[in-house]
PQR file of N, CA, C, O and H, with PARSE charges and radii, in Angstrom:
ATOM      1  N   UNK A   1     -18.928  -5.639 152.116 -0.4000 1.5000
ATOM      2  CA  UNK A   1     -18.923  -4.393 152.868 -0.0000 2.0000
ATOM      3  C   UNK A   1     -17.482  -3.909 153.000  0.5500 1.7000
ATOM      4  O   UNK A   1     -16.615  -4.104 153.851 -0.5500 1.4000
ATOM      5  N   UNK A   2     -17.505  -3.546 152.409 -0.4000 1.5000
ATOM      6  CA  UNK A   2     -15.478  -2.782 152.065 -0.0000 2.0000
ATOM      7  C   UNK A   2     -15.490  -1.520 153.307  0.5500 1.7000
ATOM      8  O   UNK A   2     -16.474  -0.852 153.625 -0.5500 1.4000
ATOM      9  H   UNK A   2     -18.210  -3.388 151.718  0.4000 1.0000
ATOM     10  N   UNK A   3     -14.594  -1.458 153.681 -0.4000 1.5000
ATOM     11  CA  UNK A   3     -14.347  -0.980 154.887 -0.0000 2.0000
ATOM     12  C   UNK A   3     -12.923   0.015 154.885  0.5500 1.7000
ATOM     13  O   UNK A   3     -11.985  -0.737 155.146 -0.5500 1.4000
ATOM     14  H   UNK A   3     -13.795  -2.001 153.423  0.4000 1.0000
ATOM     15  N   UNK A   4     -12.546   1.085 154.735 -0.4000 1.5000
ATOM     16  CA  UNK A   4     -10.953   1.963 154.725 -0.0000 2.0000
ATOM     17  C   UNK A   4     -11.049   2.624 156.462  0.5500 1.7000
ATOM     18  O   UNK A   4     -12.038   3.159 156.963 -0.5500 1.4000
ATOM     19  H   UNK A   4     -13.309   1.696 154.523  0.4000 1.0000
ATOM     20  N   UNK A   5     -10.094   2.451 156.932 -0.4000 1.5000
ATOM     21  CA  UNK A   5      -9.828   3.367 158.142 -0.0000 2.0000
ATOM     22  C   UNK A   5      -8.500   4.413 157.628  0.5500 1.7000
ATOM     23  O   UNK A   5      -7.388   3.980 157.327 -0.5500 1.4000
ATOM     24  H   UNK A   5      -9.291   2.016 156.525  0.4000 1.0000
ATOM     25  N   UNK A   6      -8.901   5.882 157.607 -0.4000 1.5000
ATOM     26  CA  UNK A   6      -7.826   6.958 157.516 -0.0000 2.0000
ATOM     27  C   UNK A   6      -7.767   7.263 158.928  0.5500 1.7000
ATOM     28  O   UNK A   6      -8.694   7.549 159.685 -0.5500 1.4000
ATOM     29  H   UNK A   6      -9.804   6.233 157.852  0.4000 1.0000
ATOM     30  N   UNK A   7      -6.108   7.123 159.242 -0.4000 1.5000
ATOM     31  CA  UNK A   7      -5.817   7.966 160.278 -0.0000 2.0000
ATOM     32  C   UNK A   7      -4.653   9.170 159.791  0.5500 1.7000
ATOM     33  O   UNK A   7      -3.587   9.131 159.178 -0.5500 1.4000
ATOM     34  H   UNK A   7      -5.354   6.892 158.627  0.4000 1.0000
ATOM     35  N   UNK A   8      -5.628  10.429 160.528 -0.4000 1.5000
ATOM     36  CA  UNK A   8      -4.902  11.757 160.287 -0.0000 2.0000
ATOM     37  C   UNK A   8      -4.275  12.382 161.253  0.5500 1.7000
ATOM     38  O   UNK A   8      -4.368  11.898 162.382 -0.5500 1.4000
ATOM     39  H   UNK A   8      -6.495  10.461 161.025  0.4000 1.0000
ATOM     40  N   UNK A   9      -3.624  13.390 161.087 -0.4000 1.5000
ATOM     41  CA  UNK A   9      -3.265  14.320 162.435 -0.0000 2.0000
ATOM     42  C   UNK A   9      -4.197  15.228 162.841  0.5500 1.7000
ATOM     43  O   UNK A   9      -4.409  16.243 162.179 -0.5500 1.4000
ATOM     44  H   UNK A   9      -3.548  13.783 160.170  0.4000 1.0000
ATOM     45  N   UNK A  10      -4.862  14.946 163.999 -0.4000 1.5000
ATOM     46  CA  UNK A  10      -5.810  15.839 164.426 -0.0000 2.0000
ATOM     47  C   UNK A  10      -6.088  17.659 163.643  0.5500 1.7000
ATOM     48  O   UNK A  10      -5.188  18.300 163.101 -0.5500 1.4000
ATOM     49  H   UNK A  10      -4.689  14.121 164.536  0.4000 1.0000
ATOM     50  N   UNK A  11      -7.009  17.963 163.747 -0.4000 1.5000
ATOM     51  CA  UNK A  11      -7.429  19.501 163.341 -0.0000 2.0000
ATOM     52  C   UNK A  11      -7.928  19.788 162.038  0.5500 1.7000
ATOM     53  O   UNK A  11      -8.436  20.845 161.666 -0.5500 1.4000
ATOM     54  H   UNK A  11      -7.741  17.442 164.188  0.4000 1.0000
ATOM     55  N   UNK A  12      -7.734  18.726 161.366 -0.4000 1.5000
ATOM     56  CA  UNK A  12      -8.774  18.842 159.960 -0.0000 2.0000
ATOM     57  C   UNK A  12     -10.117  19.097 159.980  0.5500 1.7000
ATOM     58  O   UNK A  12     -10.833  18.649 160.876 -0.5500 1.4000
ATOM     59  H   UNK A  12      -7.322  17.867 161.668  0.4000 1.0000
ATOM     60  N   UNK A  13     -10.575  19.841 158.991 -0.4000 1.5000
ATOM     61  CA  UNK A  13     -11.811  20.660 159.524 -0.0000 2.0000
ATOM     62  C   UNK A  13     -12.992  19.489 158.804  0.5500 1.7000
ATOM     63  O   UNK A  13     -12.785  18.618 157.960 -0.5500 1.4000
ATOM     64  H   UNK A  13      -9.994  20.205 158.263  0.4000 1.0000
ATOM     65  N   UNK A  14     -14.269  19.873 159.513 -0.4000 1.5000
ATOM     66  CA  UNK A  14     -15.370  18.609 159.138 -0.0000 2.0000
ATOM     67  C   UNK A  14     -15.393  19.032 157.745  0.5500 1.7000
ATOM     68  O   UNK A  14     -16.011  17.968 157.785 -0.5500 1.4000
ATOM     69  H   UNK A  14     -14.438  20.581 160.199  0.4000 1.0000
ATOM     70  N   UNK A  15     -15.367  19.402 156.762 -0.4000 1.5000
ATOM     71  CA  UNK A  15     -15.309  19.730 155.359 -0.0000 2.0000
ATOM     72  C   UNK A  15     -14.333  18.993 154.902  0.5500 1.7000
ATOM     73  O   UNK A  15     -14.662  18.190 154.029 -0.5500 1.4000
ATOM     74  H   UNK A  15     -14.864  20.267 156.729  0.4000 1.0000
ATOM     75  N   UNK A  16     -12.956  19.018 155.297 -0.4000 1.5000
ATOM     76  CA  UNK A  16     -11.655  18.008 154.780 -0.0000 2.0000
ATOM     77  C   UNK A  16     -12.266  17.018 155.093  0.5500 1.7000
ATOM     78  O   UNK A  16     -12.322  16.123 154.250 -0.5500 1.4000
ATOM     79  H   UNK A  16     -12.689  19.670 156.006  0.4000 1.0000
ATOM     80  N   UNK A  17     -13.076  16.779 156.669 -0.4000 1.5000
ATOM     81  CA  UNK A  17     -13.371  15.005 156.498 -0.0000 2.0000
ATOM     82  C   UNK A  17     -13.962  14.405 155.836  0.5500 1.7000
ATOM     83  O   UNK A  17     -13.642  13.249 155.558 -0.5500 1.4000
ATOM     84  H   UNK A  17     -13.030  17.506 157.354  0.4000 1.0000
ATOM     85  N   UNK A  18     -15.507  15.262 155.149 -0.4000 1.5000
ATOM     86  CA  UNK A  18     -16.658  15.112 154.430 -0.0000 2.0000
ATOM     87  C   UNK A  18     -15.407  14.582 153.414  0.5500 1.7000
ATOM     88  O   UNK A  18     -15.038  13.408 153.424 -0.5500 1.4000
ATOM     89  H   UNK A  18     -15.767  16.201 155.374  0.4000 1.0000
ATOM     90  N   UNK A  19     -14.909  15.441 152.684 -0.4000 1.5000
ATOM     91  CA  UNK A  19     -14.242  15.304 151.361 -0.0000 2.0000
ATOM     92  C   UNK A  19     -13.588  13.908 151.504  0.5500 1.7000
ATOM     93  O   UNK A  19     -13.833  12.988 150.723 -0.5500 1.4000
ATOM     94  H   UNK A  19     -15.208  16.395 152.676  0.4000 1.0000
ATOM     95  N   UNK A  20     -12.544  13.789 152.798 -0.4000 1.5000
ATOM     96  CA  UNK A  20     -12.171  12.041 152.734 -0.0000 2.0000
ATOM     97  C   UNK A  20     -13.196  11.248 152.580  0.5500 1.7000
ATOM     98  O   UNK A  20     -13.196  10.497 151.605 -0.5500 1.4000
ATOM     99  H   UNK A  20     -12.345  14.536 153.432  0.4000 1.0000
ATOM    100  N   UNK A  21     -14.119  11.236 153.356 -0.4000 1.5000
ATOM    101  CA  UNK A  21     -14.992  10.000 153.262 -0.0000 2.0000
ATOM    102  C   UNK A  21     -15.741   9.804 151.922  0.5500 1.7000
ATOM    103  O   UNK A  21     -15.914   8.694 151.420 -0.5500 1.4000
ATOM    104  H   UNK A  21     -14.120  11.845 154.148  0.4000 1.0000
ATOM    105  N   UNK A  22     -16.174  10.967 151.380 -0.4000 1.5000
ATOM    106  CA  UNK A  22     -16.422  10.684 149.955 -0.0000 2.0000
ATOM    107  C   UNK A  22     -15.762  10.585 149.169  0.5500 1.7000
ATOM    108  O   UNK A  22     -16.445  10.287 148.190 -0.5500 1.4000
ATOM    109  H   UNK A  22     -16.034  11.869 151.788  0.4000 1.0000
ATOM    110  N   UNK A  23     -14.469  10.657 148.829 -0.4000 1.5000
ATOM    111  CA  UNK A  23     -13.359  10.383 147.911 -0.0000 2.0000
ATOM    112  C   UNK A  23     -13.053   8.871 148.360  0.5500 1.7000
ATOM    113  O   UNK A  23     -13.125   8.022 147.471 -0.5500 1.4000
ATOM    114  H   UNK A  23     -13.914  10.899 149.625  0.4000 1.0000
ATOM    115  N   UNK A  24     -12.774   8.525 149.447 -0.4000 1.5000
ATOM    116  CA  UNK A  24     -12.651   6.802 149.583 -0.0000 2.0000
ATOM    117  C   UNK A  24     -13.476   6.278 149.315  0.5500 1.7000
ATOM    118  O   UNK A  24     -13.242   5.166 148.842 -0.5500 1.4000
ATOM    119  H   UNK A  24     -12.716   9.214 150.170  0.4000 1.0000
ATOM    120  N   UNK A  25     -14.833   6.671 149.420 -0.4000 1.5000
ATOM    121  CA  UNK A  25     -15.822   5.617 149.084 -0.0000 2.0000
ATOM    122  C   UNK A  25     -16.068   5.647 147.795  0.5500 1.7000
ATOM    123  O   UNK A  25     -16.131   4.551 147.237 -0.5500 1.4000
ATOM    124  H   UNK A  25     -15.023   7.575 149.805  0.4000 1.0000
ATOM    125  N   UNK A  26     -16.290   6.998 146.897 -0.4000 1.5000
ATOM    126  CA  UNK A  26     -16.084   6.524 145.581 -0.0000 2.0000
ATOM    127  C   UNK A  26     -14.747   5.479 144.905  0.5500 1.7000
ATOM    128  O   UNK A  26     -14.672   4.893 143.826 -0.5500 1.4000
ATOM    129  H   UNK A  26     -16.238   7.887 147.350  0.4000 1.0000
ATOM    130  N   UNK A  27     -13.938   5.551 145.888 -0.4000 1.5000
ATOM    131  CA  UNK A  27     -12.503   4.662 145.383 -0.0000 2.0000
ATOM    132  C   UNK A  27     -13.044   3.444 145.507  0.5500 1.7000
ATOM    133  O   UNK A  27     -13.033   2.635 144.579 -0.5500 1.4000
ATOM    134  H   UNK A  27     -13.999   6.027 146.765  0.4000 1.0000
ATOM    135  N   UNK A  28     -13.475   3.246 146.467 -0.4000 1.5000
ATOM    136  CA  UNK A  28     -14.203   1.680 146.973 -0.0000 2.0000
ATOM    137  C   UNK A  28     -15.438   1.188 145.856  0.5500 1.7000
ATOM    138  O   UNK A  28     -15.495   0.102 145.279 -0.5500 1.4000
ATOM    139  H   UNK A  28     -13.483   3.904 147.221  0.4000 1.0000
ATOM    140  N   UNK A  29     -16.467   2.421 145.736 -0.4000 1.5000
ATOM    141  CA  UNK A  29     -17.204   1.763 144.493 -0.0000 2.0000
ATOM    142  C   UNK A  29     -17.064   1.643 143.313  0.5500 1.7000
ATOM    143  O   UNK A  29     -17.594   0.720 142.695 -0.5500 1.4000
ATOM    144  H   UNK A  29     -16.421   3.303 146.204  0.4000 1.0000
ATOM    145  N   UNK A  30     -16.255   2.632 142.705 -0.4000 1.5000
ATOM    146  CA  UNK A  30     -15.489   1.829 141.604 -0.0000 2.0000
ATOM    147  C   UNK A  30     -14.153   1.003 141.381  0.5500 1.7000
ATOM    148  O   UNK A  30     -13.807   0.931 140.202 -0.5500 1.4000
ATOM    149  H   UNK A  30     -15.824   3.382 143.208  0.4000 1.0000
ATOM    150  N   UNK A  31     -13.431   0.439 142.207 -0.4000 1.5000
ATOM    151  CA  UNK A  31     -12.543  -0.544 142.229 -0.0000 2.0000
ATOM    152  C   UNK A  31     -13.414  -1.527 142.807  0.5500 1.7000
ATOM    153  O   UNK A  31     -13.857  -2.395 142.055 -0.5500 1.4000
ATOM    154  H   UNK A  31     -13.711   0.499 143.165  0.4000 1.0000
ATOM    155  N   UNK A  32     -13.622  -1.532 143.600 -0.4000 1.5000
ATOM    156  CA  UNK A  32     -14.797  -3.002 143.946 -0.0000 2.0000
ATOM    157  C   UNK A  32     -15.959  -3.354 143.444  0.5500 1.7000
ATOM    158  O   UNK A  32     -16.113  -4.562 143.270 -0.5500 1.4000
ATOM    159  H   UNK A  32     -13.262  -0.827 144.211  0.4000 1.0000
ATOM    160  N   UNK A  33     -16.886  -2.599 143.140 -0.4000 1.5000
ATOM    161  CA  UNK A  33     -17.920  -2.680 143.009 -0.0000 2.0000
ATOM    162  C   UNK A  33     -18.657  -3.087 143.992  0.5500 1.7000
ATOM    163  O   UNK A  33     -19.260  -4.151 143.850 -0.5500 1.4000
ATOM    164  H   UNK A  33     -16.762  -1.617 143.282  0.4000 1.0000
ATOM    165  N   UNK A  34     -18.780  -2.363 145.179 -0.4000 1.5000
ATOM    166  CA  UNK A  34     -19.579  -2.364 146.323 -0.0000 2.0000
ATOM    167  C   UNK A  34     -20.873  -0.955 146.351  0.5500 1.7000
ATOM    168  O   UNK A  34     -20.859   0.200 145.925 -0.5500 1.4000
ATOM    169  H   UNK A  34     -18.291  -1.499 145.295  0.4000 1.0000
ATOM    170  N   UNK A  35     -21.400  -1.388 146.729 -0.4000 1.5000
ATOM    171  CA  UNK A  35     -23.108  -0.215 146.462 -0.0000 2.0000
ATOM    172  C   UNK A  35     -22.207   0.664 147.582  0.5500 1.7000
ATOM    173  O   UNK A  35     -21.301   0.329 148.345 -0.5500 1.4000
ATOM    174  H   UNK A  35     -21.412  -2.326 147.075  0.4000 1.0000
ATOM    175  N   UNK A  36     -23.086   2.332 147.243 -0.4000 1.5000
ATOM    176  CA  UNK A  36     -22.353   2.992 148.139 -0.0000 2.0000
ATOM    177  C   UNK A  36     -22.689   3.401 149.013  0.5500 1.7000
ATOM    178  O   UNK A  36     -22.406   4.558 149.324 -0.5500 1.4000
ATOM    179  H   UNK A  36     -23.822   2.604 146.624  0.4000 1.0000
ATOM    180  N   UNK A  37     -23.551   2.481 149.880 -0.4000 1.5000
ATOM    181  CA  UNK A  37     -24.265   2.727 150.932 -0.0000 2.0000
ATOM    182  C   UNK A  37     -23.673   1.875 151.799  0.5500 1.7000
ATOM    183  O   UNK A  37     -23.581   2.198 152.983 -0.5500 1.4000
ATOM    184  H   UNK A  37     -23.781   1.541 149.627  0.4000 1.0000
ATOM    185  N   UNK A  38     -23.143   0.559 151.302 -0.4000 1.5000
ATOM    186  CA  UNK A  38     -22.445  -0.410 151.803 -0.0000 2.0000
ATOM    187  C   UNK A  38     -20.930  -0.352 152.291  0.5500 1.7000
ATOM    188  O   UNK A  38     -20.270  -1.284 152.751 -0.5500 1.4000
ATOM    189  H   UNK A  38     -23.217   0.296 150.340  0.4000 1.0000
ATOM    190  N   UNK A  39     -20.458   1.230 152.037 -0.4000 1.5000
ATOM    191  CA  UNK A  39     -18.818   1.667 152.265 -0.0000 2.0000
ATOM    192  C   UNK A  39     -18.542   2.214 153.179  0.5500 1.7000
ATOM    193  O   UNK A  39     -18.946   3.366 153.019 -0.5500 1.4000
ATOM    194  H   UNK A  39     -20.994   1.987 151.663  0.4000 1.0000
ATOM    195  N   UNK A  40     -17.879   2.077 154.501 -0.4000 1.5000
ATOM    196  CA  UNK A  40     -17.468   2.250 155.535 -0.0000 2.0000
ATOM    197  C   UNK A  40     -16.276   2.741 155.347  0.5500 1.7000
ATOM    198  O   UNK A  40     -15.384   2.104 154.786 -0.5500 1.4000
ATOM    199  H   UNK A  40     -17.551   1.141 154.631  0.4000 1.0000
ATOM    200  N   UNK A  41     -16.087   4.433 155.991 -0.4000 1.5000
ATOM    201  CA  UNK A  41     -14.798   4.763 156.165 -0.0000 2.0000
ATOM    202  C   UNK A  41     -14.580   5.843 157.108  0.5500 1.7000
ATOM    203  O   UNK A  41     -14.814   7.046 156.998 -0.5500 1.4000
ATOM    204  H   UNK A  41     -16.812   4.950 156.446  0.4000 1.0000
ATOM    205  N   UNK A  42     -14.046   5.112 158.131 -0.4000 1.5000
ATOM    206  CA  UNK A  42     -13.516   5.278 159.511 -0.0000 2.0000
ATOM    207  C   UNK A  42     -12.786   6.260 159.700  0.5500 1.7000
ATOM    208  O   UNK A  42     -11.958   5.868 158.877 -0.5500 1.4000
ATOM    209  H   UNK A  42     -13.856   4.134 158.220  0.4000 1.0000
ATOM    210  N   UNK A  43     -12.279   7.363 160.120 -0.4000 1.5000
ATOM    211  CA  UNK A  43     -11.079   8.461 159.652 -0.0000 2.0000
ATOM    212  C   UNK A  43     -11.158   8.680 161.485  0.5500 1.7000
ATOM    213  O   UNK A  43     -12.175   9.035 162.081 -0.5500 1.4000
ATOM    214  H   UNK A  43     -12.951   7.681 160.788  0.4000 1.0000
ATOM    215  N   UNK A  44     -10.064   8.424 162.016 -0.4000 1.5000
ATOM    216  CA  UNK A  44      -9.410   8.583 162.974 -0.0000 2.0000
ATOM    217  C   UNK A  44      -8.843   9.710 163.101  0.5500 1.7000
ATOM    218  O   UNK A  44      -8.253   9.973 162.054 -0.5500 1.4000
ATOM    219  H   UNK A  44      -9.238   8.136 161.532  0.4000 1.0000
ATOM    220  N   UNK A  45      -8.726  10.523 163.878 -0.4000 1.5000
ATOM    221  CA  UNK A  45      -7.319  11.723 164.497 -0.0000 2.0000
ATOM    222  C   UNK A  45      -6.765  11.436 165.420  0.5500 1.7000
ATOM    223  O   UNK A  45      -7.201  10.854 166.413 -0.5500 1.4000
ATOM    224  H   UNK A  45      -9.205  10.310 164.729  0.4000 1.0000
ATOM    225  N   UNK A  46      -5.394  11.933 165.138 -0.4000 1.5000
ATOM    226  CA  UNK A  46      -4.571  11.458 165.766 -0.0000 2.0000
ATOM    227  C   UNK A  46      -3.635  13.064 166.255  0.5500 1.7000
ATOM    228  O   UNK A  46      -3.240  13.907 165.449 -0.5500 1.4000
ATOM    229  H   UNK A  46      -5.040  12.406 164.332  0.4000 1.0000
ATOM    230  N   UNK A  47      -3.481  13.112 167.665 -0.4000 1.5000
ATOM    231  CA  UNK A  47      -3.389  13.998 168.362 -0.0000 2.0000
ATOM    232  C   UNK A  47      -1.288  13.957 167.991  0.5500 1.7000
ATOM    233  O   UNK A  47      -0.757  12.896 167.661 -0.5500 1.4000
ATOM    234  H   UNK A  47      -3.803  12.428 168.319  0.4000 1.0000
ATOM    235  N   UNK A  48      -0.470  15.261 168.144 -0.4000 1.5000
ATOM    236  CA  UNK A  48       0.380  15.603 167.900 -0.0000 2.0000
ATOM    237  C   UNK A  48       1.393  14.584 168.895  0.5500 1.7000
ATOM    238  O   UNK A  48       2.394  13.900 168.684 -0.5500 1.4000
ATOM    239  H   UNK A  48      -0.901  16.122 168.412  0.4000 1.0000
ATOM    240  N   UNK A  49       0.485  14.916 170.157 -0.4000 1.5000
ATOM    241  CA  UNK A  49       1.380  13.543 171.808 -0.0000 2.0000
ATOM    242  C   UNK A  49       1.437  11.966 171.184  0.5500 1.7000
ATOM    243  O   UNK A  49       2.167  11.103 171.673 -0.5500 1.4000
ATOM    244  H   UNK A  49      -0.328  15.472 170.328  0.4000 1.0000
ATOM    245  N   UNK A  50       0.786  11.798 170.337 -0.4000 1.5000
ATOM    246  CA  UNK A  50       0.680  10.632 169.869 -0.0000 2.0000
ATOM    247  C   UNK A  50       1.025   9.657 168.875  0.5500 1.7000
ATOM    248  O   UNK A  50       0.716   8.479 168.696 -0.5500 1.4000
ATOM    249  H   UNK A  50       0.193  12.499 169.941  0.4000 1.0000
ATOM    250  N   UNK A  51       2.166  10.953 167.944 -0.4000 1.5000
ATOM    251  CA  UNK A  51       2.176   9.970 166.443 -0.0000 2.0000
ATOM    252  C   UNK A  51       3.498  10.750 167.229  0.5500 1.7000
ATOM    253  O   UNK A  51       3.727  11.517 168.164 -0.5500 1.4000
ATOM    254  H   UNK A  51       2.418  11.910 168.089  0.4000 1.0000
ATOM    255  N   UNK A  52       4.260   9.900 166.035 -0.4000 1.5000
ATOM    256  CA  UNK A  52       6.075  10.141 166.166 -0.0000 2.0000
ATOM    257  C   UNK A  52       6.198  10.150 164.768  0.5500 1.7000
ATOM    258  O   UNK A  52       5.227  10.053 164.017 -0.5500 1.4000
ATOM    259  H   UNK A  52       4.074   9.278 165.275  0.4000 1.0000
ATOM    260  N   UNK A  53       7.919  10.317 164.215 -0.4000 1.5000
ATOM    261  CA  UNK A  53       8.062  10.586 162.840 -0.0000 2.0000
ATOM    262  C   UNK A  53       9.632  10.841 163.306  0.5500 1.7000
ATOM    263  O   UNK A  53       9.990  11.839 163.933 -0.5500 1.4000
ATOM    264  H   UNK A  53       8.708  10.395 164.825  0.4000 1.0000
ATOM    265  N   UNK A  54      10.675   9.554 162.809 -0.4000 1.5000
ATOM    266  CA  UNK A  54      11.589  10.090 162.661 -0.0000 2.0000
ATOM    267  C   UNK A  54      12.021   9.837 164.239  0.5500 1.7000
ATOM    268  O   UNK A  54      12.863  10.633 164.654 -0.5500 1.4000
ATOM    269  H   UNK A  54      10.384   8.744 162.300  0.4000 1.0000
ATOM    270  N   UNK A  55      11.657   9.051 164.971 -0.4000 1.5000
ATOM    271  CA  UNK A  55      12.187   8.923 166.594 -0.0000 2.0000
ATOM    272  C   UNK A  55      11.638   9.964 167.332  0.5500 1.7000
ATOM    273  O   UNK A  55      12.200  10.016 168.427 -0.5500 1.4000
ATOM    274  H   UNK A  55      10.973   8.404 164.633  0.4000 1.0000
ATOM    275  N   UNK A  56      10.504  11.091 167.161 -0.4000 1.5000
ATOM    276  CA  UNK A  56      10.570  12.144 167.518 -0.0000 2.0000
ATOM    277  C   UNK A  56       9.002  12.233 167.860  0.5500 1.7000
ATOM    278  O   UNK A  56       8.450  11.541 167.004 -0.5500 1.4000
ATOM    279  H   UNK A  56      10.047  11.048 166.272  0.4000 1.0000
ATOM    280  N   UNK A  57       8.020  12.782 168.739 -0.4000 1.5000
ATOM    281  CA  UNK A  57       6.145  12.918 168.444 -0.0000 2.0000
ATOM    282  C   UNK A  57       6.461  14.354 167.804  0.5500 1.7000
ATOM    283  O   UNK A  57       7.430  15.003 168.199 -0.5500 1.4000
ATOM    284  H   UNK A  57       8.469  13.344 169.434  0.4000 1.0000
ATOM    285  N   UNK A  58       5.702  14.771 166.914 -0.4000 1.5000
ATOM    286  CA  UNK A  58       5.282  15.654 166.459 -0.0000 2.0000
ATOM    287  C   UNK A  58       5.459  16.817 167.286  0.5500 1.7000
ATOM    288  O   UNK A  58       6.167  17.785 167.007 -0.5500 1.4000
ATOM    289  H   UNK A  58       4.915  14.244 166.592  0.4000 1.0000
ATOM    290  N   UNK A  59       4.646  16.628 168.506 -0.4000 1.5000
ATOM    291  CA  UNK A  59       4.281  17.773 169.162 -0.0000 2.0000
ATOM    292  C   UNK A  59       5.560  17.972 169.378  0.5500 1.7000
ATOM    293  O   UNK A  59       5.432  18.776 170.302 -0.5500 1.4000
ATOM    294  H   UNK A  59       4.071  15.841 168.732  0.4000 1.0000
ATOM    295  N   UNK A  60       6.833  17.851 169.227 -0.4000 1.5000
ATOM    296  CA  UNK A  60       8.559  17.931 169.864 -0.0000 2.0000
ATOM    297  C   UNK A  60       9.348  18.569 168.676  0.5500 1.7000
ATOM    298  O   UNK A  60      10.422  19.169 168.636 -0.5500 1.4000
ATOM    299  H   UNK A  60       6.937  17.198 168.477  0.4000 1.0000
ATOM    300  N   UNK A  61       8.668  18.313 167.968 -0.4000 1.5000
ATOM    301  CA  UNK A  61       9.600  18.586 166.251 -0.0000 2.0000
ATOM    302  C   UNK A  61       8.771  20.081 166.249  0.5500 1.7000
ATOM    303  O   UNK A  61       9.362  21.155 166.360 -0.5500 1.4000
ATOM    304  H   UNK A  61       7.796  17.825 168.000  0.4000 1.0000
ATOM    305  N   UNK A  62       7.303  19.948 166.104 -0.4000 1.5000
ATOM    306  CA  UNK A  62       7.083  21.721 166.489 -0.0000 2.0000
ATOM    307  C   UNK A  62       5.991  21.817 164.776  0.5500 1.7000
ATOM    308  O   UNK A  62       5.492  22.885 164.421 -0.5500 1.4000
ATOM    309  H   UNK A  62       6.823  19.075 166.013  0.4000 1.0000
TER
END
């Protein structure tokens, strides 16, 4: 059971997510060979207060 967690910066629209989760899981069934019912992929957001980059959160850099 192959498993990917993407974490993004919040506001990606459910269409960008659709598209991640099916682009990883085809990655997963053909590099592994795991059925693709069996592929788990987690996609997190991650809010601007919350990620940094550079000593800095996002939401500060602008």
């Amino acid at each position: 059971m192959p498993m990917v967690e993407v974490k993004i910066k919040a506001g990606r629209t459910i269409e960008q997510k659709r598209e991640i989760a099916l682009r990883m899981t085809e990655v997963l069934v053909e590099v592994c060979g795991s059925a693709r019912d069996r592929v788990h992929v987690i996609i997190t957001e991650v809010g601007e207060d919350n990620w940094g980059r550079g000593g800095r959160l996002l939401s500060d850099i602008g």
